[in-house]
Residue, then its C-alpha position, 0 to 999 in steps of 0.5 A: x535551524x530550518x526545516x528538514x524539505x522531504x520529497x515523499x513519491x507514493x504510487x499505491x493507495x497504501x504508500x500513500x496512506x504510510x506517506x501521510x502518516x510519517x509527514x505528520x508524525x516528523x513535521x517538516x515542509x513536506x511535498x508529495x507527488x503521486x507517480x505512475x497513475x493512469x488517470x485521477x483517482x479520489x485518493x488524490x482528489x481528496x488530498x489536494x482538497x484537504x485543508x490539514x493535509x501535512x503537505x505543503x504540496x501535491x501533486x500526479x505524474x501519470x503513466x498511460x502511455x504505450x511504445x515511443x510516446x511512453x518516452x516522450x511521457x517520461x520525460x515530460x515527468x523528469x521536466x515536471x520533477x526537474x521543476x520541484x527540484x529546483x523549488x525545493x532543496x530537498x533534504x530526503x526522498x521517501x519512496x514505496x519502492x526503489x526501483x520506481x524510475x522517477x524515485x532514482x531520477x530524482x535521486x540522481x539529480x539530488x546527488x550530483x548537487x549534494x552528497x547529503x541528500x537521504x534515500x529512505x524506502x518506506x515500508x511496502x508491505x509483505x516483501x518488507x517481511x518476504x524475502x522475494x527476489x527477481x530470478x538472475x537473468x530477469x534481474x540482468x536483463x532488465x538492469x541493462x535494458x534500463x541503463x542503456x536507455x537512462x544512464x548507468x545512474x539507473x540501479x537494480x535491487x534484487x530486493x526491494x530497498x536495498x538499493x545504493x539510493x536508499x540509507x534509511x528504512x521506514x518500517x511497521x514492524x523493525x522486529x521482523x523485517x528483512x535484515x537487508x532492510x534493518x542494517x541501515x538507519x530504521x524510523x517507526x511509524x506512529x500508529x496512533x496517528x491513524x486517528x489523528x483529526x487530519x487522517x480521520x477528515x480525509x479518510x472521511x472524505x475519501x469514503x465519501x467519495x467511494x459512496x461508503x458510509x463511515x459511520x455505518x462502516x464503524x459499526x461493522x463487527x466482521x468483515x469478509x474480504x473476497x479473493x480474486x474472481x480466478x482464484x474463487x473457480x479453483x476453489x469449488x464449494x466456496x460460495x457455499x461456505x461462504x454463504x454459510x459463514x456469513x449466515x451464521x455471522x448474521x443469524x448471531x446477530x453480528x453486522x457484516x460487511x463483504x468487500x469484493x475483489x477490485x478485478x469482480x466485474x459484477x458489483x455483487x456476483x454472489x448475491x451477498x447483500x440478500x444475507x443481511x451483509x453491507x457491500x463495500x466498494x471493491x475499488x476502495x482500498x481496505x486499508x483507508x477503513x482501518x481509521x473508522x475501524x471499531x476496536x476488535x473487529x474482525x477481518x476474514x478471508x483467504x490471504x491478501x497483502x490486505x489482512x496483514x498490513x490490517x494488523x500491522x496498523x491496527x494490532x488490535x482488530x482481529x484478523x483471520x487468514x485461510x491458508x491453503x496448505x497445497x499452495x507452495x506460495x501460501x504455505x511460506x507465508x505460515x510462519x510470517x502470519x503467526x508473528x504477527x498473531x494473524x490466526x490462520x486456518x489451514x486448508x487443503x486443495x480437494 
């Protein structure tokens, strides 16, 4: 029996960390494709280089064109496709998200030639567990839009991964999934293989690249994650808090590590290393740490998709939420962090 060809089309960092994980854990002759990237990035860099890589091919379609040459760019990338397509008679099509153009394109193209073809999404996080849905008239708009200039092959889910393409679900934690996600055909992800000898040399690679210590980042016992800059000016006092907290963090003789919001434009805007803290780089997504990770460290911050995908693939660290009680968009996500026994403290707006 030959071996299933899967076709895996990350565009985040996260995506293409779960993309990984499942391609060593199901085997197979695997071939990613890095979409919608606006220039090379060290994730893709150090997986073209890794010599254990699961994937039998990699490769980066990019996206950084405006108005009539984003067309032309397009497609450009439906030739590259085309190209793999006709090299590989892929069995499955692995994607973040099923609204992702270049995931239906190629779904399309499978299924004129084959009904056999599988779509799977693979788990992107929070609105796997979220409900969230693009108001009617957007959701229409946009759907025509696509459709007129693609082709009536394009499709509109309202949720992510529901769309008619996708019939299998990748999924962190199948218990408290949305039920949309769960009435098809669901696969786990192998957690444990977050240290496998192949994750842990790219992962290794990649901290390289961003100039971040692994080993110093493996000692870290608490980690404080920042939220966006804009979000820090509607928060008054706190620097302050967060100062406090780290001092006493530090003068408990606990090592601490803080990581910027990616959109700070200074490299340390609070003067947080001068605390006895280690910066990480703002750039680096967290979720490449978690492999280094010691056991029951602990990760703090006002909420980010970070500190929960943080539990989902590594249940045993400590994670601890602020929670803002004023904020409609914070308060629906109580319920969601308590099942994943992310501690939450709740605040309120002054």
């Amino acid at each position: 029996m030959s071996e299933v060809k899967r076709l895996y089309l990350p565009s985040t960092p996260f995506n293409l960390l779960l993309s990984f994980l499942d391609a060593q854990s199901r085997g197979g002759e695997n071939v990613l494709v890095y979409i919608d990237q606006k220039t090379i990035t060290p994730y893709a860099e150090t997986l073209l280089a890794l010599q254990e890589s699961p994937f039998k091919e990699v490769s980066v379609l990019y996206d950084v064109s405006k108005g009539r040459a984003k067309l032309e760019e397009r497609h450009q990338n439906f030739q590259a496709l085309d190209r793999l397509l006709e090299g590989y008679g892929f069995d499955e099509v692995v994607t973040g998200s099923d609204r992702r153009i270049e995931f239906q394109y190629v779904m399309h193209r499978l299924r004129k030639a084959t009904n056999d073809v599988v779509g799977t999404y693979l788990d992107d996080g929070l609105y796997s567990y979220l409900t969230w849905k693009r108001p009617v008239y957007e959701h229409f708009l946009n759907s025509l839009v696509k459709k007129i200039v693609y082709g009536s092959w394009w499709q509109e889910p309202r949720t992510p991964g529901t769309s008619p393409y996708i019939s299998r679900s990748i999924l962190m934690n199948a218990d408290f999934a949305l039920e949309s996600l769960k009435n098809r055909e669901v696969c786990p992800i192998d957690f444990s293989l977050l240290s496998c000898k192949p994750l842990q040399h790219w992962a290794q690679s990649l901290l390289d690249a961003f100039d971040c210590n692994a080993k110093t980042a493996g000692e870290v016992d608490v980690f404080f994650i920042l939220p966006h800059p804009n979000d820090v000016q509607k928060m008054p006092g706190y620097v302050e808090r967060l100062k406090s907290s780290i001092r006493d963090k530090v003068g408990s003789g606990f090592k601490v590590s803080v990581k910027y919001h990616p959109r700070f434009t200074e490299k340390d805007a609070f003067n947080l290393k001068e605390l006895g803290t280690m910066l990480l780089p703002s750039n680096l997504a967290f979720e490449f740490l978690l492999p280094v990770l010691k056991s029951n460290a602990e990760i703090i911050g006002d909420f980010t998709t970070v500190m929960l995908t943080s539990k989902m693939l590594r249940p045993d660290l400590s994670v601890i939420a602020n929670i803002n009680l004023d904020d409609p968009y914070q308060l629906q996500l109580l319920e969601l962090l308590r099942k994943f026994e992310i501690k939450v403290i709740e605040k309120r707006s002054l």
